[in-house]
C-alpha positions in Angstrom: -4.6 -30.8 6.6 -5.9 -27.3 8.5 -5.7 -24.2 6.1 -5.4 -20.7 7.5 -6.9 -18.2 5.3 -4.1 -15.2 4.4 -4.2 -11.9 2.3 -0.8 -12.0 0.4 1.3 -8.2 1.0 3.6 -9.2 -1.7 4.0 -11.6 -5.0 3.2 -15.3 -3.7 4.3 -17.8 -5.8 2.7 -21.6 -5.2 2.6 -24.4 -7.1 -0.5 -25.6 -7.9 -1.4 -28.9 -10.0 2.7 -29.2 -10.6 2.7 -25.0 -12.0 3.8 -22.0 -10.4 1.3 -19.7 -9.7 1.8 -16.0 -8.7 -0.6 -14.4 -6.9 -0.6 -11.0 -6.6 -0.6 -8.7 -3.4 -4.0 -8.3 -1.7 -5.0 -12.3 -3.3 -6.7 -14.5 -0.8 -5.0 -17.7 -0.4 -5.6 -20.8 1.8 -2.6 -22.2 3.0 -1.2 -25.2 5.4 -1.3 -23.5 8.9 2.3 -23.4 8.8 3.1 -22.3 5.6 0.5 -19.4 6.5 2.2 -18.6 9.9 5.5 -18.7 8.4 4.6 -16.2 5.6 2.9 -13.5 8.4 5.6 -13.7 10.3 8.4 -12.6 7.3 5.7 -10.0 6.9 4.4 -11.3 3.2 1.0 -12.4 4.2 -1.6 -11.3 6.6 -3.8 -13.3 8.4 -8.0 -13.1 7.3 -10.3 -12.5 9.9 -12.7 -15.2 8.2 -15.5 -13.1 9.9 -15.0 -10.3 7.7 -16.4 -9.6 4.2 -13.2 -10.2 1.6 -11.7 -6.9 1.1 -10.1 -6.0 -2.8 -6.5 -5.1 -3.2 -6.1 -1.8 -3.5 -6.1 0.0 -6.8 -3.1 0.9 -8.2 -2.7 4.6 -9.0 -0.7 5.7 -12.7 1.5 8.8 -13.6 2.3 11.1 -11.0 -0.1 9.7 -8.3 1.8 6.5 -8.1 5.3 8.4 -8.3 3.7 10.2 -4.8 2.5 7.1 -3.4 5.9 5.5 -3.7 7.7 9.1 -2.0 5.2 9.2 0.5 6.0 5.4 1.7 10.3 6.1 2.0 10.5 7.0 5.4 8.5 3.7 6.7 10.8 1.6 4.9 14.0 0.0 6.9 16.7 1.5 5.8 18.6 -1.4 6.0 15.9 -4.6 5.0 13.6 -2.8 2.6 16.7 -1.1 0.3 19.0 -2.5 -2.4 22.6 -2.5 -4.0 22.6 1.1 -4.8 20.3 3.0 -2.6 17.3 2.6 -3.9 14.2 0.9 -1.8 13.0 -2.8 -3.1 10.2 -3.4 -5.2 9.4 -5.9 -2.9 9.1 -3.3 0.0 7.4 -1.0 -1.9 4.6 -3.5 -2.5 4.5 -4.8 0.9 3.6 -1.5 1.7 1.7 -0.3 -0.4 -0.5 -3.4 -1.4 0.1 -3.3 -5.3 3.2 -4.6 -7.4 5.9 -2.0 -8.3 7.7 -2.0 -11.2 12.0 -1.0 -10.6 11.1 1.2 -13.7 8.3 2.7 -11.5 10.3 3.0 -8.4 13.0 4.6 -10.5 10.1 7.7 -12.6 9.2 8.2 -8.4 12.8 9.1 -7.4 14.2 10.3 -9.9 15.6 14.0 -8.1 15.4 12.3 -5.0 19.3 11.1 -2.8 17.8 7.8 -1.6 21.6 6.1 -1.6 22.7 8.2 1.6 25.7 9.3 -0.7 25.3 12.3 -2.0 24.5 10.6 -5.6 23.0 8.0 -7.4 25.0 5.1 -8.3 23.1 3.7 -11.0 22.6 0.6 -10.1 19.6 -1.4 -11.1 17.4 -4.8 -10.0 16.1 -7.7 -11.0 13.2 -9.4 -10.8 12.3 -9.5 -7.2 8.8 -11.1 -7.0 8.2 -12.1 -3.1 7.9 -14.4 -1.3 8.1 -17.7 -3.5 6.0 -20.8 -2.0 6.6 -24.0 -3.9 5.0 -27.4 -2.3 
């Protein structure tokens, strides 16, 4: 069976060996060629240029750095795909995009202040465990 070689943008969960395994975003992971194209195109994988060195995931930033990192990232989300019940943007989305996992309580220390429902308000609502894109052979 061919393997493509992909860089996982979100929380990838396979099963190896009959047990789920999560890999985290930036993880290398050889997949069935399909599998792999199916993942880049739903935008939670990226294809490896096998010719280039392996590149880390990026390093996740704490306190206030991360809370600007998660601001600065709002206006490339889809307002539509990348936000949930409530107004406030995925954790999924915000670790697409920014290459690290995101916790809601995270997400929530970034915006709190911040109108991200389009309402005028908050409405409180909260999320559950989103964790990607979840591969199971």
């Amino acid at each position: 069976m061919a393997t493509m070689h992909v860089y996982a943008r979100v929380t990838i969960v396979t099963r190896e060996n009959g047990e789920r395994v999560a890999h985290a975003p930036g993880a290398e992971l050889a997949l069935p060629v399909e599998e792999a194209n199916r993942l880049i195109g739903l935008g939670f994988a990226e294809p490896r240029d096998l010719a280039a060195p392996s590149r880390p995931a990026p390093a996740k930033p704490e306190g206030e750095a991360l809370s600007a990192a998660i601001r600065d990232v709002l206006d490339a989300l889809d307002p539509v795909e990348d936000f949930v019940t409530g107004g406030k943007p995925s954790t999924r989305s915000l670790a697409a995009h920014l290459g690290y996992p995101v916790s809601a309580a995270e997400r929530d220390a970034a915006l709190e202040g911040l109108d991200t429902s389009g309402e005028g308000g908050d409405a409180g609502e909260g999320e559950s465990g989103e964790s990607g894109a979840d591969l199971l052979g």
